[in-house]
DRENSE-658205 format. One record per residue (C-alpha): residue in one letter; residue number from 1; x, y, z. Coordinates in steps of 0.25 Angstrom, whole numbers. Example, Ala and Ser with C-alpha at 12.3 -4.5 7.8 and 13.67 -1.06 7.14 Angstrom:
% DRENSE-658205
+---------+-----+-------+-------+-------+
: residuo : num :     x :     y :     z :
+---------+-----+-------+-------+-------+
:       A :   1 :    49 :   -18 :    31 :
:       S :   2 :    55 :    -4 :    29 :
+---------+-----+-------+-------+-------+
//
This chain:
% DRENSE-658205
+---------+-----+-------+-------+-------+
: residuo : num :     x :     y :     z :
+---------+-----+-------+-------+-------+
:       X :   1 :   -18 :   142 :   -21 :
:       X :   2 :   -26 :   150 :   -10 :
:       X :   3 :   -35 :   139 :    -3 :
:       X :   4 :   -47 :   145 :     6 :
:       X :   5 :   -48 :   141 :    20 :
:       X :   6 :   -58 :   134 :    29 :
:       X :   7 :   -64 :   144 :    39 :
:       X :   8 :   -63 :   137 :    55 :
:       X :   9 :   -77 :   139 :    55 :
:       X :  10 :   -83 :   132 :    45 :
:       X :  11 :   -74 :   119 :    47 :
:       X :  12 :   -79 :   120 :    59 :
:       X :  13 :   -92 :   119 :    57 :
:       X :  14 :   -88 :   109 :    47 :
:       X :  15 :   -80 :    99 :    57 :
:       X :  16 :   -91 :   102 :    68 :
:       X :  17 :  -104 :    98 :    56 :
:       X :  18 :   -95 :    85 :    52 :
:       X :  19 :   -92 :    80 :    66 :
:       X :  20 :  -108 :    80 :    69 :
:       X :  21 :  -112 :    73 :    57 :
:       X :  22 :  -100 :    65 :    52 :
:       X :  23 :  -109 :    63 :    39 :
:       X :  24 :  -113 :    76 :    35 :
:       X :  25 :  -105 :    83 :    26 :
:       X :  26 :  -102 :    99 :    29 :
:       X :  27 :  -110 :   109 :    20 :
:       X :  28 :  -101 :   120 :    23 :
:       X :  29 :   -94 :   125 :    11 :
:       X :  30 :   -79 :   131 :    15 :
:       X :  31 :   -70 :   140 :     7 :
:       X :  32 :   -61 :   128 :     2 :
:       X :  33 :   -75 :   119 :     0 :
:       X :  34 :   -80 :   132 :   -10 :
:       X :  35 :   -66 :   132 :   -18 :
:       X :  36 :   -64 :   120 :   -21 :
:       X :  37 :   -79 :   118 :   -26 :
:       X :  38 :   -77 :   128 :   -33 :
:       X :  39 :   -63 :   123 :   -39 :
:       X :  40 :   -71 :   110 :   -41 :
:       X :  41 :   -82 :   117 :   -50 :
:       X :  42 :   -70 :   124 :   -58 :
:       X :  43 :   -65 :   109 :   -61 :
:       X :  44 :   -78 :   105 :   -65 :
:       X :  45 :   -82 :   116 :   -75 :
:       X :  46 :   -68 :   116 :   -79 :
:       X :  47 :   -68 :   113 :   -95 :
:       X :  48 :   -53 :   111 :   -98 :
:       X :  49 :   -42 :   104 :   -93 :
:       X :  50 :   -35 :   115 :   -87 :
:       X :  51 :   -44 :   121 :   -81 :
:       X :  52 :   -47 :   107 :   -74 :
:       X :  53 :   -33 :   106 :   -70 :
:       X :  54 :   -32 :   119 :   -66 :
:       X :  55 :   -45 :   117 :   -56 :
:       X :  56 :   -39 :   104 :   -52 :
:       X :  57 :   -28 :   110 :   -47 :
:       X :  58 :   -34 :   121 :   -39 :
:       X :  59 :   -44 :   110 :   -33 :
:       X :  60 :   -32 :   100 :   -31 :
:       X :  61 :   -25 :   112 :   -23 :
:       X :  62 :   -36 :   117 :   -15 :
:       X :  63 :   -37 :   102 :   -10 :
:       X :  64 :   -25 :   100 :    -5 :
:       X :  65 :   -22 :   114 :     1 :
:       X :  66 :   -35 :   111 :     9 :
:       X :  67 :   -30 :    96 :    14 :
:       X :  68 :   -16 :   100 :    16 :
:       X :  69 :   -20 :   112 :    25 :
:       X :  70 :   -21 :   100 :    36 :
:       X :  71 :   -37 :   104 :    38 :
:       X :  72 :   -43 :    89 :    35 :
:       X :  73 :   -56 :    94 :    42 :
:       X :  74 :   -70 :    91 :    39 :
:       X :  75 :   -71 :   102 :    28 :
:       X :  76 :   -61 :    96 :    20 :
:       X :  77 :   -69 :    83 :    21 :
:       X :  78 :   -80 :    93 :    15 :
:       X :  79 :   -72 :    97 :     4 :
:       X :  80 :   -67 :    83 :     0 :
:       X :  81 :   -83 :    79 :    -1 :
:       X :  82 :   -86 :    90 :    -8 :
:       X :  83 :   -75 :    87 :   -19 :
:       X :  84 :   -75 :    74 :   -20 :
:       X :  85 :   -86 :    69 :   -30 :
:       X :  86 :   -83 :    82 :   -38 :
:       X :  87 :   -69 :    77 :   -40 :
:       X :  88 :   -72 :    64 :   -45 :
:       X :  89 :   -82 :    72 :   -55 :
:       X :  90 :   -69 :    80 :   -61 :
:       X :  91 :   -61 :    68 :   -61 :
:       X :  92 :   -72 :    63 :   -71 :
:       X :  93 :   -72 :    75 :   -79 :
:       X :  94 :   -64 :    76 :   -95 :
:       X :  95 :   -54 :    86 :   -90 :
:       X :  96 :   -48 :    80 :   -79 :
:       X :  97 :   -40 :    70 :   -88 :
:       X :  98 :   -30 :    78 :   -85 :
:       X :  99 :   -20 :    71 :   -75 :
:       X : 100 :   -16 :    85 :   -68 :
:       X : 101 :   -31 :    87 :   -65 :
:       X : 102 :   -32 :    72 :   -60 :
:       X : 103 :   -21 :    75 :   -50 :
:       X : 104 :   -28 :    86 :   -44 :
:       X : 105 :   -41 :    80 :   -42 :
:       X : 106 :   -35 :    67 :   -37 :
:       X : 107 :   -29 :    75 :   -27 :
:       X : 108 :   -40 :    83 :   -22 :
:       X : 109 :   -48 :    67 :   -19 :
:       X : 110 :   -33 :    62 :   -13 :
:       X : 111 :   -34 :    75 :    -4 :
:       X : 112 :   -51 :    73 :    -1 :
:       X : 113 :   -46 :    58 :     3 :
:       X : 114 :   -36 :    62 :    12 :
:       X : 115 :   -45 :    65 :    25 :
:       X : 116 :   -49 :    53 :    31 :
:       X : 117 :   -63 :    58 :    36 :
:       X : 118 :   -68 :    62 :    23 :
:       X : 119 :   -63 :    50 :    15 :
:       X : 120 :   -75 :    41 :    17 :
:       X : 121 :   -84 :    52 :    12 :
:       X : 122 :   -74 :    55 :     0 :
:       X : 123 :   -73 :    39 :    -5 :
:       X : 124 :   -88 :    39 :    -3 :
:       X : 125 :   -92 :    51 :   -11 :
:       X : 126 :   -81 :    47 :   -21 :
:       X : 127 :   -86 :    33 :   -23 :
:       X : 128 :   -99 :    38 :   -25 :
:       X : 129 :   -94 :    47 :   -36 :
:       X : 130 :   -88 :    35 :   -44 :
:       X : 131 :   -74 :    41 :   -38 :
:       X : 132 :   -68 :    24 :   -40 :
:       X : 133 :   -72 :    28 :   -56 :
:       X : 134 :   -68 :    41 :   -56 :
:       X : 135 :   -53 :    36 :   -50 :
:       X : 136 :   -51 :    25 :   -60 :
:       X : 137 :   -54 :    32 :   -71 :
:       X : 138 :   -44 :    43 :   -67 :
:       X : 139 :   -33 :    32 :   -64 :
:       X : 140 :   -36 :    26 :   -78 :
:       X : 141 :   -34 :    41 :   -84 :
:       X : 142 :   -19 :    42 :   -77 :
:       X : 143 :   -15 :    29 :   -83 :
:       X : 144 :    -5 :    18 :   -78 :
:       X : 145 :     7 :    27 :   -81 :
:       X : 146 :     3 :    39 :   -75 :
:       X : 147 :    13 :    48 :   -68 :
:       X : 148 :     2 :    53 :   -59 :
:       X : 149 :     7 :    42 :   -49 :
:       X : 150 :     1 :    51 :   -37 :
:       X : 151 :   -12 :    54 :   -44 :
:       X : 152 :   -12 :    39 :   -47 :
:       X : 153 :   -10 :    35 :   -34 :
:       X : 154 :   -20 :    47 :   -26 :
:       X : 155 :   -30 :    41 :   -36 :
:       X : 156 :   -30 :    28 :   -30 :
:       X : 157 :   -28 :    31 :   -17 :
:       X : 158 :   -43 :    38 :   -18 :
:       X : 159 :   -47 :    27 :   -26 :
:       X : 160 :   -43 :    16 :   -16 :
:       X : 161 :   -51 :    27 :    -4 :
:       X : 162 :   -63 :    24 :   -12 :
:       X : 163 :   -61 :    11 :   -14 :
:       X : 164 :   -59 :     8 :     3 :
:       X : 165 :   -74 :    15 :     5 :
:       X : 166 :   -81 :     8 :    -6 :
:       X : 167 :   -85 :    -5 :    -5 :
:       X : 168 :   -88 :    -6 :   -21 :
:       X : 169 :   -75 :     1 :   -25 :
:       X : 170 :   -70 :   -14 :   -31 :
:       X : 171 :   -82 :   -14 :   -40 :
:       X : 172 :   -82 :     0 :   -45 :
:       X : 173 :   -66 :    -1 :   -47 :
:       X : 174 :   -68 :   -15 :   -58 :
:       X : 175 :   -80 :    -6 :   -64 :
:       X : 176 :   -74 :     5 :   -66 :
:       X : 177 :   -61 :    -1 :   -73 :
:       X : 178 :   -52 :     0 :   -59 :
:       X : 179 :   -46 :   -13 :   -59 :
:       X : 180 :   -39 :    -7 :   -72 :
:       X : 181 :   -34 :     5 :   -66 :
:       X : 182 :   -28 :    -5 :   -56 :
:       X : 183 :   -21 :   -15 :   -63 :
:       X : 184 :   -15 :    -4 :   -71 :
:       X : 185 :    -9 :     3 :   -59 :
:       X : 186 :    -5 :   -12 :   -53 :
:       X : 187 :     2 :   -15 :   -66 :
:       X : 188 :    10 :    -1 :   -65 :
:       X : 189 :    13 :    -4 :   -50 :
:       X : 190 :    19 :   -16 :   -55 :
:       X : 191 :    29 :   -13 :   -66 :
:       X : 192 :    34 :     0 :   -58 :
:       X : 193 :    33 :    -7 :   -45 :
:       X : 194 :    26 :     5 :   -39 :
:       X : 195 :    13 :     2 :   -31 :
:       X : 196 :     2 :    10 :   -30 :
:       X : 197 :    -2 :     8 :   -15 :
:       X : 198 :   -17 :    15 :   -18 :
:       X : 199 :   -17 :     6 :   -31 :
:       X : 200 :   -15 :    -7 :   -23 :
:       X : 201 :   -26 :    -1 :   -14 :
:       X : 202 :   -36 :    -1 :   -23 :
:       X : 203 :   -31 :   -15 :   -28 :
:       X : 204 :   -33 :   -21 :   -14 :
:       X : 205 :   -47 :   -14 :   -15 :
:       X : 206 :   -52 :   -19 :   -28 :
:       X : 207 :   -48 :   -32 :   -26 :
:       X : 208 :   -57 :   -36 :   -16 :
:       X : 209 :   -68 :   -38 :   -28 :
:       X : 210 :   -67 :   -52 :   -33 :
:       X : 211 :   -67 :   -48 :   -47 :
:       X : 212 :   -59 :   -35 :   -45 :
:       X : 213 :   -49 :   -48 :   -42 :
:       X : 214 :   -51 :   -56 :   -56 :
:       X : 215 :   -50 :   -43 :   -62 :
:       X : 216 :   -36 :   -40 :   -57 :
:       X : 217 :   -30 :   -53 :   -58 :
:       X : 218 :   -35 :   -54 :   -75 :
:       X : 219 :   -28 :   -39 :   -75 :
:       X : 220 :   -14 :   -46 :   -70 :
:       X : 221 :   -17 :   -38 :   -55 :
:       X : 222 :    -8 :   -49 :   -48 :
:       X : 223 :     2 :   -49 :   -58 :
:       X : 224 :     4 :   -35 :   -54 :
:       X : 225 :     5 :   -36 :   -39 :
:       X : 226 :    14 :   -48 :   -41 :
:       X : 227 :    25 :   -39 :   -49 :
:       X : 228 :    24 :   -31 :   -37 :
:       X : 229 :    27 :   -42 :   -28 :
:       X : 230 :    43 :   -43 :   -28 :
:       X : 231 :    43 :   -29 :   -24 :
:       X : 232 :    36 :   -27 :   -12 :
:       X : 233 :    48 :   -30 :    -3 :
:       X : 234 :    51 :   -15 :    -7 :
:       X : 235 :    38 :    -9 :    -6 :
:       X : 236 :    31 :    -4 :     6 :
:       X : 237 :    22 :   -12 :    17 :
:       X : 238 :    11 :    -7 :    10 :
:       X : 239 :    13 :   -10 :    -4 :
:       X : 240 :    16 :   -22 :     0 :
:       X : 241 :     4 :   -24 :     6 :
:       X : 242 :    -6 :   -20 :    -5 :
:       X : 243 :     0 :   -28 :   -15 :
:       X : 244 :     1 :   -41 :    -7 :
:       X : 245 :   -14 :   -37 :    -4 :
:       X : 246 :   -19 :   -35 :   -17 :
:       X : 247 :   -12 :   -49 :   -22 :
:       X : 248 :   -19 :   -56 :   -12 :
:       X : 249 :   -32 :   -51 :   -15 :
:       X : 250 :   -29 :   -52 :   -30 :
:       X : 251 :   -25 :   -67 :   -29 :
:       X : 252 :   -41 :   -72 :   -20 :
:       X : 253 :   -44 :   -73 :   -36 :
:       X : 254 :   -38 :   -88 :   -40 :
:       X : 255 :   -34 :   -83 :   -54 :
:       X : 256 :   -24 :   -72 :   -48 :
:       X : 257 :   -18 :   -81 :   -39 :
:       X : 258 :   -15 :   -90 :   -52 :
:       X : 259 :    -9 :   -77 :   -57 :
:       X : 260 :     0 :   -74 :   -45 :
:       X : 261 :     4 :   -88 :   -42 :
:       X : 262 :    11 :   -85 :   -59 :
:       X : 263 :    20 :   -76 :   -54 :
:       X : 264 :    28 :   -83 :   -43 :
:       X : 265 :    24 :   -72 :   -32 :
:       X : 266 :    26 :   -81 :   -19 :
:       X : 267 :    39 :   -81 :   -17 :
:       X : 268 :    39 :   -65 :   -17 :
:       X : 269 :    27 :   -65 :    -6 :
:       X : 270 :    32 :   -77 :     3 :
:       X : 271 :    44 :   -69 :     8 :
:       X : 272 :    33 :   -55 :    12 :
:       X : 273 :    28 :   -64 :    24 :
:       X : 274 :    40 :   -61 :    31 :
:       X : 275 :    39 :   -49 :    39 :
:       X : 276 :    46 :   -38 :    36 :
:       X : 277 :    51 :   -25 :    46 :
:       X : 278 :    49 :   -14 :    37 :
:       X : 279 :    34 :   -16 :    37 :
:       X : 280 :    25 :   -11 :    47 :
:       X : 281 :    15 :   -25 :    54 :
:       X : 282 :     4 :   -21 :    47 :
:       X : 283 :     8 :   -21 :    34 :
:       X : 284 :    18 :   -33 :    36 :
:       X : 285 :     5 :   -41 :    42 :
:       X : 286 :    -4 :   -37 :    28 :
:       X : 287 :    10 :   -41 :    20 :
:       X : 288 :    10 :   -55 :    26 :
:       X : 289 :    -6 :   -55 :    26 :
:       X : 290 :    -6 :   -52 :    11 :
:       X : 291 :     5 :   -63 :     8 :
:       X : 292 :    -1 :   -75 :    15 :
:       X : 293 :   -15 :   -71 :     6 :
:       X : 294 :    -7 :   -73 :    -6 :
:       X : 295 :     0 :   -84 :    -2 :
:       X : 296 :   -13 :   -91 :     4 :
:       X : 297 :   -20 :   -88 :    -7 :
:       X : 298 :   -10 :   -95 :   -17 :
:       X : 299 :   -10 :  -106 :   -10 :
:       X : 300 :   -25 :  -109 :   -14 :
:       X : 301 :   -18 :  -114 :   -29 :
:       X : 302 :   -10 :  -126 :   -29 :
:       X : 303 :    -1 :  -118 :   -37 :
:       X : 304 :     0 :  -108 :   -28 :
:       X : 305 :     3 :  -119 :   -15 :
:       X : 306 :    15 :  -125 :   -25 :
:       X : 307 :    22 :  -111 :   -25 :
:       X : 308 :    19 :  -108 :   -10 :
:       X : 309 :    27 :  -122 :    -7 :
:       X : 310 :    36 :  -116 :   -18 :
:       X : 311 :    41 :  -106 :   -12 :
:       X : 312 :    42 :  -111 :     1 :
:       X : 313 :    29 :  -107 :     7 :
:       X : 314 :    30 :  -113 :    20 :
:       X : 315 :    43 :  -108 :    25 :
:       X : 316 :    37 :   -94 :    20 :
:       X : 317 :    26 :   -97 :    30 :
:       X : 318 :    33 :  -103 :    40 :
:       X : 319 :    43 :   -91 :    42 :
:       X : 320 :    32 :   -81 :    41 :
:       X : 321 :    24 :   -88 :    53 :
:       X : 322 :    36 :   -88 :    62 :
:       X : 323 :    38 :   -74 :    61 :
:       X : 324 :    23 :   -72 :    63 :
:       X : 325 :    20 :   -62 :    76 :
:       X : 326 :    12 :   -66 :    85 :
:       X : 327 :     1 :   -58 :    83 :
:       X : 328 :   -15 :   -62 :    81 :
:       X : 329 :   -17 :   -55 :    67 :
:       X : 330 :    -3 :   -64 :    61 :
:       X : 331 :   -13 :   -77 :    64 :
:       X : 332 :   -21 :   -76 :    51 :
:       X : 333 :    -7 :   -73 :    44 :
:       X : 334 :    -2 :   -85 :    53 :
:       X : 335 :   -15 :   -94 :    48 :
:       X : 336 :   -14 :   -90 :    34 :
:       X : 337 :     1 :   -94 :    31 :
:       X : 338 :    -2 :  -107 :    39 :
:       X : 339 :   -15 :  -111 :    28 :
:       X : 340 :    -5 :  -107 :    17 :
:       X : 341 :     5 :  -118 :    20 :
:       X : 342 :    -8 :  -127 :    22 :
:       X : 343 :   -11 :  -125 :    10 :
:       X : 344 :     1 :  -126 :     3 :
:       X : 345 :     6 :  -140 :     8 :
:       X : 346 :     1 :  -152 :     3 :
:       X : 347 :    -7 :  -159 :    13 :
:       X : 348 :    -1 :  -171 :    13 :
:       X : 349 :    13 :  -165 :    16 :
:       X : 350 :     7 :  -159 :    29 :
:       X : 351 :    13 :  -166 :    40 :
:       X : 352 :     0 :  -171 :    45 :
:       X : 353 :     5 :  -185 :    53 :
:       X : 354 :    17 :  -177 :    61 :
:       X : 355 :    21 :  -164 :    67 :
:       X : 356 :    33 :  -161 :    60 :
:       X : 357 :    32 :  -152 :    48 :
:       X : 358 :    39 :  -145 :    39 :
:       X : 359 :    33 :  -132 :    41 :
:       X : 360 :    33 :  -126 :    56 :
:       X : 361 :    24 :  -116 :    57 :
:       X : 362 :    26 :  -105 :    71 :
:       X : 363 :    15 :   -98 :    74 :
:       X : 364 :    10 :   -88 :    86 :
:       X : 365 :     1 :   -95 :    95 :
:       X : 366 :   -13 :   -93 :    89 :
:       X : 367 :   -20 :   -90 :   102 :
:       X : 368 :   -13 :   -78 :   109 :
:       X : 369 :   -23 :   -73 :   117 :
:       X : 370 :   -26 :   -83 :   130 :
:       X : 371 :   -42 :   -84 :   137 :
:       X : 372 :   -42 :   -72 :   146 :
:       X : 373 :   -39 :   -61 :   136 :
:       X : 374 :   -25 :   -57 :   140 :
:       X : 375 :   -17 :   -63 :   127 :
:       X : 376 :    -7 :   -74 :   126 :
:       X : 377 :     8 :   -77 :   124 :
:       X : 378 :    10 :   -68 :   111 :
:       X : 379 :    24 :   -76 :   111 :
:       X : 380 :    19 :   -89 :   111 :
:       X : 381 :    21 :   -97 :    98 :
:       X : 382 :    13 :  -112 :    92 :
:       X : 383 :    22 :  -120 :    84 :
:       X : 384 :    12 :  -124 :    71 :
:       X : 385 :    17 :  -136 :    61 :
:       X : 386 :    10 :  -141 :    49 :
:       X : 387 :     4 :  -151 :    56 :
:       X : 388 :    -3 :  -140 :    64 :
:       X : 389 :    -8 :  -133 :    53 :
:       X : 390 :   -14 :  -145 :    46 :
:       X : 391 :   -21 :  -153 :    57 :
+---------+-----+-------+-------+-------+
//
């Protein structure tokens, strides 16, 4: 398809009128920004289904000819303004129930997403347009068995962008029957044991609302991620990640830590604290930070401190302290693992009237840094018993 190209001097002009006001959006029409409104029109007036897919594809080409020319310049922030709340609209409209015609317009928003300037605008403009409605609904219309796996996951990818910019988007995904969409993709992911990164994202995001919380756990939410579990020694760093996450923010509700205490998960998390060379730091440091949050978090039920003793807690502990670096951000890991054993030993079994103990805790030395600014011994090492850690 013959796609017109930008003249220098009008993106000129349209670089030089962003970078003066940053918050002004160029009026300059060019000859891509005029076909493809003019391609967006067609959609709209179109009656019948082919001649929306027909339309869609055009505008789905055009796009992507424009973004894959390399010119991610400020005209292009333009067009993916422009086309954005006029997109949501045709997603809305009878005709576009069509999967084909889906495919293309998801790709135009993927495409409008990509640049990293324009993305606040984009998210905003679309939230603003009910873009969180207009995504659900789509997803409800592919269904769970959907071969469209790349429409599936480009469509939440755009939902999990407008998620990270609005601060509401947990409420608005309960109203507008998300949470559905969610637990039907979770349960998919764990009878194929195929994880939908984006999916997980938007998990992470909608469970920071309380009653996003109670609502996933009543839809079986941990269940899922528990089957997914056993097989994260084969995933990547960050599936692994996002699905530790999500059970740890999950499990904050008391009832959902009842329901993953049934189904015996500990054993399968104790052994993710060791670390592991095929992982980069970072996403080894989260793995370890989401495991010790379940962990702590189970040990607030007294069933939950019967199967940490179980399955050997404090040995898990022990050997995950010792191969601890000596590095400032390891000391909330370090204190955490410390209060789970504290809470799961009885208290009159602490070794309180002597210093020997059962459990032998080696630690880097909290404070690494001396008084005059210059740091300390990085190497040097404190020896911590329980009786330490009780007294």
């Amino acid at each position: 398809m013959k796609t017109v190209r930008v003249d220098q001097e009008s993106l000129q002009l349209c670089r030089d009128s962003m970078y003066c006001h940053r918050s002004t959006v160029p009026r300059i029409m060019s000859g891509e920004g005029q076909q493809l409104l003019q391609l967006m029109q067609q959609l709209v007036r179109s009656s019948s289904d082919n001649d929306i897919r027909a339309a869609a594809t055009k505008l789905s080409n055009t796009v992507l000819a424009a973004g894959c020319s390399g010119c991610r310049s400020v005209c292009d922030l333009f067009l993916a303004v422009l086309t954005s709340d006029l997109c949501f609209r045709l997603l809305g409209l009878p005709g576009v129930s069509d999967t084909q015609s889906l495919v293309h317009l998801t790709n135009v928003l993927a495409e409008c997403l990509k640049d990293k300037e324009c993305t606040g605008e984009v998210c905003r403009r679309l939230t603003d347009s009910g873009g969180t409605e207009v995504v659900v609904a789509s997803l409800r219309s592919l269904g769970p068995a959907s071969q469209q796996y790349q429409t599936v996951t480009a469509l939440y990818t755009i939902l999990y962008k407008i998620g990270k910019k609005d601060p509401r988007f947990a409420v608005r995904l309960r109203l507008c029957g998300g949470l559905k969409v969610l637990l039907r993709r979770l349960q998919d992911n764990a009878q194929k044991c195929r994880i939908c990164v984006p999916a997980l994202q938007c998990v992470k995001l909608a469970a920071g609302n309380d009653q996003n919380v109670s609502v996933l756990g009543r839809g079986e939410a941990v269940e899922h991620l528990r089957r997914l579990v056993p097989h994260l020694w084969n995933m990547s760093g960050l599936k692994q990640q996002l699905t530790l996450e999500c059970t740890a923010r999950l499990i904050r509700n008391r009832m959902n830590r009842r329901r993953l205490l049934k189904e015996n998960v500990i054993p399968r998390l104790l052994p993710l604290l060791q670390p592991r060379h095929k992982l980069e730091k970072k996403t080894q440091y989260n793995v370890q930070k989401a495991v010790l949050n379940i962990v702590f978090a189970l040990a607030d039920l007294k069933p939950g401190r019967e199967a940490l003793m179980e399955a050997r807690v404090c040995e898990a502990m022990q050997s995950f302290l010792r191969s601890c670096p000596p590095a400032e951000r390891h000391d909330r890991l370090f204190c955490r693992a410390a209060n789970t054993v504290l809470r799961c030993v009885a208290k009159w079994s602490l070794p309180v009237a002597r210093l020997e103990s059962p459990v032998s805790f080696t630690a880097p030395a909290a404070a690494r840094a001396t008084a005059d600014g210059k740091g300390g011994n990085h190497d040097s090492y404190i020896n911590i018993t329980m009786h330490d850690l009780c007294s």
